[in-house]
C-alpha positions as CSV (number, residue, x, y, z in Angstrom):
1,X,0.0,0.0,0.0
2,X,1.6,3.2,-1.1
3,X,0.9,6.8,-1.5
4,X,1.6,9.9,-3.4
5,X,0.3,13.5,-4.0
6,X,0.1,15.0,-7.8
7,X,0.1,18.8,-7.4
8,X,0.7,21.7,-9.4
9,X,2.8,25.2,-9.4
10,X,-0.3,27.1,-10.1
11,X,-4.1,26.4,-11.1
12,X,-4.3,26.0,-14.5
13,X,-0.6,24.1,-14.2
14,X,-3.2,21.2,-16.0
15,X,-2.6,19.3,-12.7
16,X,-6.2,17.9,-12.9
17,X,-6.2,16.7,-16.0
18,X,-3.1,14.8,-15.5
19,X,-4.4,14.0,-11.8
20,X,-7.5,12.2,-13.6
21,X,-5.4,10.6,-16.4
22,X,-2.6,8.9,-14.0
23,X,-5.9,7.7,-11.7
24,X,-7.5,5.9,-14.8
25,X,-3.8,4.6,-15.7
26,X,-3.3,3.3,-12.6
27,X,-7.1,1.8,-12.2
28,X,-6.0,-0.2,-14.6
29,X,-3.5,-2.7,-13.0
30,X,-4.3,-1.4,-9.2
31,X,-7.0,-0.6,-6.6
32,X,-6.7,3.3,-6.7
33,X,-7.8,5.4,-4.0
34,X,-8.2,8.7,-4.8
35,X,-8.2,12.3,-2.8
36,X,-8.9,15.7,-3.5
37,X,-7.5,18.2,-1.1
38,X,-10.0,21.1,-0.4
39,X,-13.5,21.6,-0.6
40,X,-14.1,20.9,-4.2
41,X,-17.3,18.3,-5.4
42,X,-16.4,18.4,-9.4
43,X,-12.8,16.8,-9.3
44,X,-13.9,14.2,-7.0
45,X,-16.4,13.4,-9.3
46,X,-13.9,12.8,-12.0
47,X,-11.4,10.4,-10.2
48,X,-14.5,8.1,-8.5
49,X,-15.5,7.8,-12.3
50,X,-12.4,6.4,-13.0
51,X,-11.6,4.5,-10.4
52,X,-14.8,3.2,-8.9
53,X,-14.0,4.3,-5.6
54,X,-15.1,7.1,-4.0
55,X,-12.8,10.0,-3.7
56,X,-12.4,11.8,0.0
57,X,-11.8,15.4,0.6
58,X,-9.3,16.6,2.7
59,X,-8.3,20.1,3.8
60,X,-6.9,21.5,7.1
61,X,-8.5,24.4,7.3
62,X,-12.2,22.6,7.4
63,X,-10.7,19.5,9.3
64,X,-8.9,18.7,12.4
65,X,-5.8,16.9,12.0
66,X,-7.3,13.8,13.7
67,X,-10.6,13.6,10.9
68,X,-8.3,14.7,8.3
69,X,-6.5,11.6,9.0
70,X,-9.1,9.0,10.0
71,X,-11.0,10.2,6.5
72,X,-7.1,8.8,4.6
73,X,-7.2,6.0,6.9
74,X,-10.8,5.0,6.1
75,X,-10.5,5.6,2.5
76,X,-6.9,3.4,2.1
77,X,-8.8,0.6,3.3
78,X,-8.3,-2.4,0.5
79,X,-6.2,-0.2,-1.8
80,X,-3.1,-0.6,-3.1
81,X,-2.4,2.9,-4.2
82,X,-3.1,6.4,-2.6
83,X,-3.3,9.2,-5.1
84,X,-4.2,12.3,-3.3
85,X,-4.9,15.8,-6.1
86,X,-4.1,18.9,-4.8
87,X,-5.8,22.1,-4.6
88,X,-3.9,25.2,-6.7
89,X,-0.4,26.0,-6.4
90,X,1.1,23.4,-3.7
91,X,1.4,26.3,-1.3
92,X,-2.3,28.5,-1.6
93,X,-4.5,27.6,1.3
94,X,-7.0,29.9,3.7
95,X,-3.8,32.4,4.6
96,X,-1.1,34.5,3.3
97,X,1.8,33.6,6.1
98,X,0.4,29.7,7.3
99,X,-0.2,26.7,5.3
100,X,-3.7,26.1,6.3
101,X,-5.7,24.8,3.9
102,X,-2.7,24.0,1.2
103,X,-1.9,21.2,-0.6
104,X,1.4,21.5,1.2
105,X,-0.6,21.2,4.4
106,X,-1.9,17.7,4.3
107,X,1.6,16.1,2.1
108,X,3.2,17.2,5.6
109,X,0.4,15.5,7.9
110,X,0.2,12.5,5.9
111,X,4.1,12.1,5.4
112,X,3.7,11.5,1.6
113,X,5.4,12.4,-1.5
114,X,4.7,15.1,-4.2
115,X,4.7,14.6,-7.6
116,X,5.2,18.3,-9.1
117,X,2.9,19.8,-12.2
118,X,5.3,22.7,-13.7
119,X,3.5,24.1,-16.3
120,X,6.6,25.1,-18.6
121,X,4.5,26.7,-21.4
122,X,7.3,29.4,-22.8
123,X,9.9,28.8,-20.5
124,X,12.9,26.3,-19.8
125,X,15.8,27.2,-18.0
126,X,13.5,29.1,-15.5
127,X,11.6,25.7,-14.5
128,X,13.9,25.2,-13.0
129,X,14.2,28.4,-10.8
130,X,10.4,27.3,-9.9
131,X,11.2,23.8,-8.8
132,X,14.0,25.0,-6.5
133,X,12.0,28.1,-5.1
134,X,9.2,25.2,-4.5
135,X,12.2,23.0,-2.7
136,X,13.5,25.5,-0.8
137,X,10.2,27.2,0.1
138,X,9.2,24.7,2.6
139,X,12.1,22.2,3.4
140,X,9.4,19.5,5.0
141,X,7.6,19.3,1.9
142,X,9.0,16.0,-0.1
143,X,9.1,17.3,-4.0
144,X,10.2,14.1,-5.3
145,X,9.5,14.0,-8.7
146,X,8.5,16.6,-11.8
147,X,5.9,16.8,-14.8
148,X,6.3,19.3,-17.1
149,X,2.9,20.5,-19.3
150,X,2.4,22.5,-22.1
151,X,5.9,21.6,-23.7
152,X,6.4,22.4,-27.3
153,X,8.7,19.4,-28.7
154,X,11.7,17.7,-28.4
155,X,14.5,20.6,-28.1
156,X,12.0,22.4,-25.4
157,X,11.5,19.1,-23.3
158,X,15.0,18.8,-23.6
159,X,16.0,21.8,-22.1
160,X,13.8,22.2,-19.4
161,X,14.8,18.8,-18.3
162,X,18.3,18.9,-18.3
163,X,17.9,22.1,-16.0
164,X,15.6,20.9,-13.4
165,X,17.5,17.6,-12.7
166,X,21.0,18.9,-12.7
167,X,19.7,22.1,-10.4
168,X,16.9,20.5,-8.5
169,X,18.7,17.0,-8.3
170,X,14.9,15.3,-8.9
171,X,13.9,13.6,-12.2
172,X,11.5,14.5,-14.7
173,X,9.0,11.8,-15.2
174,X,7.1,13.2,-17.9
175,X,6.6,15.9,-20.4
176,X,2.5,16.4,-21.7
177,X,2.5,18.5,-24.8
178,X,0.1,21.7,-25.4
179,X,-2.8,20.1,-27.1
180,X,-6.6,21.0,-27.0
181,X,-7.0,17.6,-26.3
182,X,-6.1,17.9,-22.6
183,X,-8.7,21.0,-21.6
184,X,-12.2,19.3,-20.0
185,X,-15.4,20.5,-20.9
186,X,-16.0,23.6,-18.2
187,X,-19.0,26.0,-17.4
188,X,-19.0,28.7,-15.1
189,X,-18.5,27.4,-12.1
190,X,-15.6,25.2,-13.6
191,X,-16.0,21.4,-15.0
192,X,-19.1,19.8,-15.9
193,X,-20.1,17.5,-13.1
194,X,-19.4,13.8,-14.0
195,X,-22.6,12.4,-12.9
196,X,-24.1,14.7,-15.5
197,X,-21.3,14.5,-17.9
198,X,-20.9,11.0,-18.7
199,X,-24.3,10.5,-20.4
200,X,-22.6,12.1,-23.4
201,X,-20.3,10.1,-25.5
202,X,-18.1,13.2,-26.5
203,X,-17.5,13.9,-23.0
204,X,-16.2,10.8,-22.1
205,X,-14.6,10.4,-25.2
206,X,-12.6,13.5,-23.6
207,X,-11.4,11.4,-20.9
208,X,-10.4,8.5,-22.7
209,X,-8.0,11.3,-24.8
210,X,-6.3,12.8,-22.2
211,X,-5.5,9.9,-20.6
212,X,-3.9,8.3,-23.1
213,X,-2.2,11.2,-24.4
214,X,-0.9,11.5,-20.4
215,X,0.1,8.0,-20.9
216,X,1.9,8.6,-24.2
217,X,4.0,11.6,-22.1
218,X,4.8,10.3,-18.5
219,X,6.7,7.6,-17.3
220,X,4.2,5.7,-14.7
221,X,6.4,3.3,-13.1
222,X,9.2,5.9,-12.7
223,X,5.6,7.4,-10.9
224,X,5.1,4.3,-8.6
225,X,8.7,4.2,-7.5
226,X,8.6,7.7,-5.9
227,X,5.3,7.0,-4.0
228,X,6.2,5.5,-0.3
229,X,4.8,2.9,2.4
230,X,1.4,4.0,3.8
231,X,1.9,3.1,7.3
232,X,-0.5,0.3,9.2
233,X,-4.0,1.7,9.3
234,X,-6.5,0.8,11.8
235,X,-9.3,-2.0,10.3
236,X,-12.3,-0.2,11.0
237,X,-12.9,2.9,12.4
238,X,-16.6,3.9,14.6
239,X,-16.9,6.8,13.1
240,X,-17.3,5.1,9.6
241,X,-18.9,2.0,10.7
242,X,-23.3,1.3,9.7
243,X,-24.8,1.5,13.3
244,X,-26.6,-1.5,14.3
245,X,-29.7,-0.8,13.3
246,X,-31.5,1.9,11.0
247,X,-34.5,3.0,12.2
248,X,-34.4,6.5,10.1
249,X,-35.3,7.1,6.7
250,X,-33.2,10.2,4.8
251,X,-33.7,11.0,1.1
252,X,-31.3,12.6,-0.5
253,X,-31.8,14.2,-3.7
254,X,-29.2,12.8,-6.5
255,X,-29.3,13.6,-9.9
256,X,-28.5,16.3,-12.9
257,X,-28.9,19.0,-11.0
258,X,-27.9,17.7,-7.5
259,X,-25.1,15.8,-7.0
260,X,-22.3,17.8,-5.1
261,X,-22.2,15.4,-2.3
262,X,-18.9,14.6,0.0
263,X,-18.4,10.9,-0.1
264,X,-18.2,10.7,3.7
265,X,-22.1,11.8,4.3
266,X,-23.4,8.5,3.0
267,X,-21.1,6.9,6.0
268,X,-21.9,9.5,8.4
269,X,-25.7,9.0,7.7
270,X,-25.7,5.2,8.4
271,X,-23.4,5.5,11.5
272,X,-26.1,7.4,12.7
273,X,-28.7,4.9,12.7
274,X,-30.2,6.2,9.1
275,X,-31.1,4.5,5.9
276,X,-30.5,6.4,3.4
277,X,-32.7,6.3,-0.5
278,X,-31.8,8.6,-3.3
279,X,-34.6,10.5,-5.7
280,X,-34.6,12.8,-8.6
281,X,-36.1,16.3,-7.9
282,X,-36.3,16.4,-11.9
283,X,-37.4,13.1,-12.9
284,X,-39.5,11.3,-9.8
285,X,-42.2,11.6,-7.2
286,X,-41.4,12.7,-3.4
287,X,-40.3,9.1,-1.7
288,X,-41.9,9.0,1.7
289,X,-39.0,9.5,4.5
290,X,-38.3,11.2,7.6
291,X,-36.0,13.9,6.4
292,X,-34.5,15.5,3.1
293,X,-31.4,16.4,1.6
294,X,-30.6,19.0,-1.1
295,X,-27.4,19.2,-1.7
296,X,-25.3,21.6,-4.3
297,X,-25.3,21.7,-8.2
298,X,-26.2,23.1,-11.4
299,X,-30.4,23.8,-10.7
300,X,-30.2,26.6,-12.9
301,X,-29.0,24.8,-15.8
302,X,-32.8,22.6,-15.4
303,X,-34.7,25.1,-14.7
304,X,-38.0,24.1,-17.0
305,X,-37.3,20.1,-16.1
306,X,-37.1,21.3,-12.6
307,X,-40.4,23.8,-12.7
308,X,-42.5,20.9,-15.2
309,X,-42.4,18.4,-12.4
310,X,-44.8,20.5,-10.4
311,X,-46.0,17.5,-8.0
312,X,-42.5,17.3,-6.6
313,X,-42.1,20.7,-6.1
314,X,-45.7,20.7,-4.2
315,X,-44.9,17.4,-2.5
316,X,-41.7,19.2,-1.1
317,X,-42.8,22.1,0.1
318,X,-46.2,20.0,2.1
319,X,-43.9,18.0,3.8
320,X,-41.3,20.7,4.7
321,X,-45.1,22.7,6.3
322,X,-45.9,19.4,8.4
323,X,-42.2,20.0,9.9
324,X,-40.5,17.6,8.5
325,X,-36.7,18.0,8.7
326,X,-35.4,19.9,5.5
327,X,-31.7,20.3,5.0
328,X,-30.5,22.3,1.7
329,X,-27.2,23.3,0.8
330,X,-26.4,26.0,-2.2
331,X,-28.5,24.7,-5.3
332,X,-30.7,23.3,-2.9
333,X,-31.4,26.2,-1.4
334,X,-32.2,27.5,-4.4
335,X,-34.7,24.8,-5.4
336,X,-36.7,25.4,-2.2
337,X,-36.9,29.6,-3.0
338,X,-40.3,30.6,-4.9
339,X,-38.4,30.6,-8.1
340,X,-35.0,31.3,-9.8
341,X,-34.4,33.6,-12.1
342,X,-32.4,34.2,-14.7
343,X,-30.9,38.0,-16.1
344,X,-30.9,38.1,-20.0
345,X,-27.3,37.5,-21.5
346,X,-27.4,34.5,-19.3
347,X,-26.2,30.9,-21.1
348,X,-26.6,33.2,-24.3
349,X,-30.8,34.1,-23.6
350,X,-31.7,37.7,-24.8
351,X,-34.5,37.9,-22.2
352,X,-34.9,36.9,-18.5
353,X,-36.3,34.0,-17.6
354,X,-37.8,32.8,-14.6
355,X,-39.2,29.6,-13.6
356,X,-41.3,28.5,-10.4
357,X,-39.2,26.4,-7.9
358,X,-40.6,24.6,-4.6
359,X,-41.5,28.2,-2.6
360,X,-40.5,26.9,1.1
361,X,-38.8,29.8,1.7
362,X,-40.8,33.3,-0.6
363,X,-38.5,35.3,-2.6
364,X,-36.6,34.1,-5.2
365,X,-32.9,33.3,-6.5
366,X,-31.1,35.4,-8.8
367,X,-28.4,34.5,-11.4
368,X,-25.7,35.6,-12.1
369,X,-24.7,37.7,-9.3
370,X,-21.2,38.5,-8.0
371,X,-19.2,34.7,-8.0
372,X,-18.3,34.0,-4.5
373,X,-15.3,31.2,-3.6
374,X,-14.7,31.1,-0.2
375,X,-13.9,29.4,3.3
376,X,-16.9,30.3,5.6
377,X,-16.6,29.9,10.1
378,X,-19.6,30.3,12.0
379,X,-21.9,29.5,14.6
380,X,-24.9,27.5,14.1
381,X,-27.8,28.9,17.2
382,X,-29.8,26.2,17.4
383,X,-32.9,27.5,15.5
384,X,-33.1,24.6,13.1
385,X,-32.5,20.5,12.6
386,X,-29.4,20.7,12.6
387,X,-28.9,22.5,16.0
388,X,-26.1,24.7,17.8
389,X,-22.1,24.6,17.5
390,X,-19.3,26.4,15.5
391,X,-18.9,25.0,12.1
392,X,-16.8,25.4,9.5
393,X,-17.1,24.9,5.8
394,X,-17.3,27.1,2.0
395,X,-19.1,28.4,-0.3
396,X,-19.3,28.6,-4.1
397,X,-21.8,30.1,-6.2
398,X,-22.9,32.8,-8.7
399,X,-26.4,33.4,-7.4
400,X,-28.2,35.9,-4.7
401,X,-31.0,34.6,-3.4
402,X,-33.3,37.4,-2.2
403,X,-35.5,36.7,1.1
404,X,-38.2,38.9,2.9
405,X,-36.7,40.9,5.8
406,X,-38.7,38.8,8.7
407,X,-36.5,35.6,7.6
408,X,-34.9,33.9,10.5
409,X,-31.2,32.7,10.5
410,X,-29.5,30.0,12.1
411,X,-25.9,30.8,11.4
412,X,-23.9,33.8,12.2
413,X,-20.8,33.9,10.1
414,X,-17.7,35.3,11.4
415,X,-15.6,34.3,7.6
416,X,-17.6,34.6,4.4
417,X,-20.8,35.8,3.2
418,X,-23.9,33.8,3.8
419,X,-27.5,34.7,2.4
420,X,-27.6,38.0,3.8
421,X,-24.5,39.3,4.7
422,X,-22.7,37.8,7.8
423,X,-26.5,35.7,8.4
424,X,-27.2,32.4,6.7
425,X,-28.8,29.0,7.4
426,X,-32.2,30.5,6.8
427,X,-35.1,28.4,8.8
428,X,-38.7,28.0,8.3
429,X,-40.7,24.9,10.5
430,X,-37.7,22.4,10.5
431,X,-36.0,23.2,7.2
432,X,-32.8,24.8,6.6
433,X,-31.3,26.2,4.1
434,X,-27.4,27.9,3.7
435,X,-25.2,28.7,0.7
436,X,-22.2,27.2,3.3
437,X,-21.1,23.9,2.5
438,X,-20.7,21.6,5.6
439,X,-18.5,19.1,5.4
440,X,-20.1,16.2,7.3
441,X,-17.3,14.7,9.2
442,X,-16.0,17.8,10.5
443,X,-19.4,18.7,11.0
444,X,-20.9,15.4,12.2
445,X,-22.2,16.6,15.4
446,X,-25.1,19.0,13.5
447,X,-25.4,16.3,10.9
448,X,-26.1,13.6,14.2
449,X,-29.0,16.2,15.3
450,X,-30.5,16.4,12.2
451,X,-30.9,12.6,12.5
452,X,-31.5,12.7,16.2
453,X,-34.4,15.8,14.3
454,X,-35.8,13.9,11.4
455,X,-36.3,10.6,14.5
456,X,-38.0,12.3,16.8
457,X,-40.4,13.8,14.8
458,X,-41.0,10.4,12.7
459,X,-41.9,9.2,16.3
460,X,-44.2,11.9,17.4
């Protein structure tokens, strides 16, 4: 059982392209676990398609050492290889003078490797000045090995090469050429989603081109020999384990237009006595349960599938009357607004558009409004299912949702911007809904009272 990290000198080094490629190489002959450092949904999407795994988060400002590591530890469990993606540049996390947050951050906590990305596009000579600013930068941090992109040919590889192993004293394992070929298909709010994705031949036609045009370019046992020993983990660990008996229904809504999900909430859920069943806000009826989950996405993208199925919507906004639990997350939040609109120039529409969504909370959503990409700390004041406690977690989205002025709040923000202003987690009955992002291991102790929530009510 080994491990490695793949990161990059900067974002848009093409580290995630590469990241995915050597996953799907490695897939091939190995059980590859896959992480993404940060709180990102889209890339983990990518590397559980390719591996058939799912891929865990990890980040140290969201985290405490102790989860960050019991999430790698749970994870490694029956693999043979650990690939962990970074975030950015190896050294951008939540702070100008710490490492918090950085890909740099966990390669330190979990003693691995780091495979560097250098994008070398127009330079040679000074690639190697970056490598050995990267070295010298932090001298804990294990740079073992380098991947040039965006070379140009032969006398450019050459060049680059010769520089960063005879300064840097590391080898280059591989030099991916500029090509159109390796760019994903993005939207505004970066890749398309590979749940959604992958229903399209061309896009996964994509994937099946940049990783063999990665293959062409690196050398991947050179790759294997620079990952290290993953020391013993533990066999099983509580926090992770199905509690003996399930005696709570959650549905969580998983499809098109919601599917940013961490892996580790599906574990969280059944170690806290809950069964959980999936549904499509788009395509299904309302399953009968004891509580709800919206998660993240793209709802704006499905705005008429998501308006046409009218008895959902209805269903959804009964059940969250009666008080049953309700717990929403970005796009979900959304969904449960009176309706989303749209301003004219968006997605290329010369007129605004606006389609009727679930109305548990009046007002509506607008899009798009200023992008917001950020870490978000807080404290949660009991006012809703998922109780009290300081939290932390992000935020990422290109909407405002608009709310009358007698709206409660459950969260109090002391780091990024929530529905209005410092306030988010608005509340009506027993639903929720927040444009933070909870991570649900870090935050298992609200996710625990919304069970505890969605149990007592179901028993009266």
């Amino acid at each position: 059982m080994r491990a490695l990290m793949v990161s990059g000198d900067r974002s848009g080094s093409g580290k995630t392209s590469i990241s995915l490629a050597i996953a799907a190489l490695l897939s091939r002959e190995l059980t590859v676990q896959t992480f993404k450092v940060g709180m990102d949904y889209i890339d983990p999407s990518y590397l559980t398609g390719v591996t058939g795994r799912p891929c865990r988060n990890l980040d140290t400002f969201v985290m405490a050492q102790e989860d960050l590591a019991r999430i790698f530890a749970h994870g490694m469990r029956g693999a043979e290889m650990g690939l962990v993606e970074g975030v950015r540049g190896l050294y951008e996390g939540a702070e100008s003078l710490g490492d918090t947050g950085s890909s740099a951050a966990v390669a330190k906590l979990l003693k691995i490797p780091v495979v560097l990305v250098v994008s070398a596009r127009s330079i040679t000579r000074s690639a190697a000045a970056i490598v050995r600013g990267f070295q010298s930068f932090d001298p804990e941090i294990d740079i073992r090995g380098i991947i040039l992109n965006n070379v140009s040919g032969p006398q450019h590889i050459r060049k680059a090469t010769e520089a960063i192993e005879h300064h840097c004293g590391i080898p280059v394992i591989g030099a991916v050429p500029r090509q159109p070929a390796m760019e994903l298909a993005m939207r505004h709010l970066g890749l398309v989603p590979y749940l959604e994705g992958k229903t399209a031949p061309s896009f996964l036609k994509r994937i099946e081109d940049v990783t063999a045009m990665v293959g062409d370019h690196i050398d991947l046992e050179a790759l294997l020999d620079l990952a290290v020993p993953v020391t013993t983990l533990p066999a099983t660990d509580p926090l992770f384990q199905p509690a003996d008996a399930h005696d709570t229904t959650i549905a969580v809504a998983l499809d098109e237009a919601f599917n940013f999900y961490y892996a580790d909430l599906f574990d969280i859920l059944n170690s806290e006595g809950a069964e959980v069943i999936t549904f499509s806000p788009i395509h299904d009826q309302l399953p009968e349960a004891d509580g709800y989950i919206f998660g993240g996405g793209y709802p704006e993208l499905f705005l008429h599938e998501l308006e046409a199925n009218d008895r959902m919507r209805e269903a959804v906004c009964e059940r969250s009357r009666e008080g049953v639990p309700v717990y929403a997350e970005c796009g979900g939040l959304m969904y449960l607004t009176g309706a989303i609109r749209t301003k004219a120039g968006w997605q290329g529409s010369d007129h605004e558009v606006s389609c009727r969504m679930c109305g548990v909370f009046e007002g509506e959503t607008i899009m798009p409004a200023r992008r917001i990409v950020s870490y978000v700390e807080g404290e949660s004041h009991g006012k809703s299912p998922l109780g009290g406690g300081h939290f932390r977690g992000h935020e990422f989205h290109y909407s405002d949702v608009n709310l009358p002025e007698d709206t409660r709040f459950s969260y109090l923000l002391s780091r990024g911007k929530g529905i209005r202003g410092q306030l988010d987690g608005a509340v009506r009955d027993n639903t929720i809904g927040s444009y933070t992002h909870l991570h649900p291991v870090s935050s298992r102790g609200m996710f625990a009272s919304f069970i505890a929530s969605c149990r007592a009510r179901a028993r009266g």
